[in-house]
C-alpha positions as CSV (number, residue, x, y, z in Angstrom):
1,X,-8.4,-34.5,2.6
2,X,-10.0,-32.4,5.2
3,X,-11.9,-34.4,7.9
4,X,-15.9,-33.2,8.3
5,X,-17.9,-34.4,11.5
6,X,-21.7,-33.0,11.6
7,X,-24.2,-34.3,13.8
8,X,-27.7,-32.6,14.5
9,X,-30.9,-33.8,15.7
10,X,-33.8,-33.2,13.9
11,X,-37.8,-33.3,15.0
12,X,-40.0,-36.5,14.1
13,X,-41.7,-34.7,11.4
14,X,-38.3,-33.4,10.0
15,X,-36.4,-36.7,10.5
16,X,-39.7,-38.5,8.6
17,X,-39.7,-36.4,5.4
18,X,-35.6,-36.9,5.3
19,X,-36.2,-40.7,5.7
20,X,-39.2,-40.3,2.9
21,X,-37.4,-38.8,0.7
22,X,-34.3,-41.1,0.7
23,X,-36.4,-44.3,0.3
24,X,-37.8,-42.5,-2.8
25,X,-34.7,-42.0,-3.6
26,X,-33.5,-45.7,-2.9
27,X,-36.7,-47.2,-4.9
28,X,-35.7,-45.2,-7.5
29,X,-31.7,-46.1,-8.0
30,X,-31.4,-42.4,-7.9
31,X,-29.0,-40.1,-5.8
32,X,-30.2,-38.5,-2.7
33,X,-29.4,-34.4,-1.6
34,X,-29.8,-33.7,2.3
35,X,-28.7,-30.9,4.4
36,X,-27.7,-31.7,8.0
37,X,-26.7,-29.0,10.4
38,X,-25.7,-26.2,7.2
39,X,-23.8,-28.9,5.4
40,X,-25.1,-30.2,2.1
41,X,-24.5,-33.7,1.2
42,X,-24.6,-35.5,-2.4
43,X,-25.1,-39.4,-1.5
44,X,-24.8,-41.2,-5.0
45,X,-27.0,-44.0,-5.8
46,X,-24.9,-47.1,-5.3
47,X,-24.3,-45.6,-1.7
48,X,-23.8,-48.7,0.8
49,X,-26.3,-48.7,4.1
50,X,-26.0,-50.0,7.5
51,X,-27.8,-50.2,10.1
52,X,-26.2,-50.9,13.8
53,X,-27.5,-51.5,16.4
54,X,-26.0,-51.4,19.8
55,X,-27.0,-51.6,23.6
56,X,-25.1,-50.9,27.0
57,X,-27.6,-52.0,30.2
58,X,-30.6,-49.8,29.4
59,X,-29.1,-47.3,26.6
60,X,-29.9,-48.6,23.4
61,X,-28.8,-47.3,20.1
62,X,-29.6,-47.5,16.4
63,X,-27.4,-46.1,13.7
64,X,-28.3,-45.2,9.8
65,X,-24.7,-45.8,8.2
66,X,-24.8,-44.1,5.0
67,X,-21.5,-44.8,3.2
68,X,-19.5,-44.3,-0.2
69,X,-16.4,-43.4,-1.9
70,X,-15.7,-40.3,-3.5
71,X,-15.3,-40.6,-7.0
């Protein structure tokens, strides 16, 4: 299967309504939609998430892991 790899930063108020709508999402055991940089994703409800955190001197770094399998 082809490998995908999209990353793009988003404004606070942007990044708040995409973090909004997948704890609605969450609350409700339903699946989540989002579009990140032109790509749209289909998360499915039982979707397993991380967080991580990490730190190097004074960079520090927290990670959303959203993962699953494709069925």
């Amino acid at each position: 299967m082809e490998e995908i790899e999209v990353e793009k930063g988003y404004s606070n108020k942007q990044t708040a309504e995409k973090l909004r709508r997948l704890a609605e999402s969450l609350e409700q055991g339903k699946a989540f939609e989002i579009q990140v940089g032109g790509q749209r994703i289909y998360v499915p409800a039982d979707a397993r998430i991380d967080f991580e955190y990490e730190r190097e001197d004074e960079h520090h770094e927290l990670e959303i892991e959203i993962k699953w399998k494709s069925k």
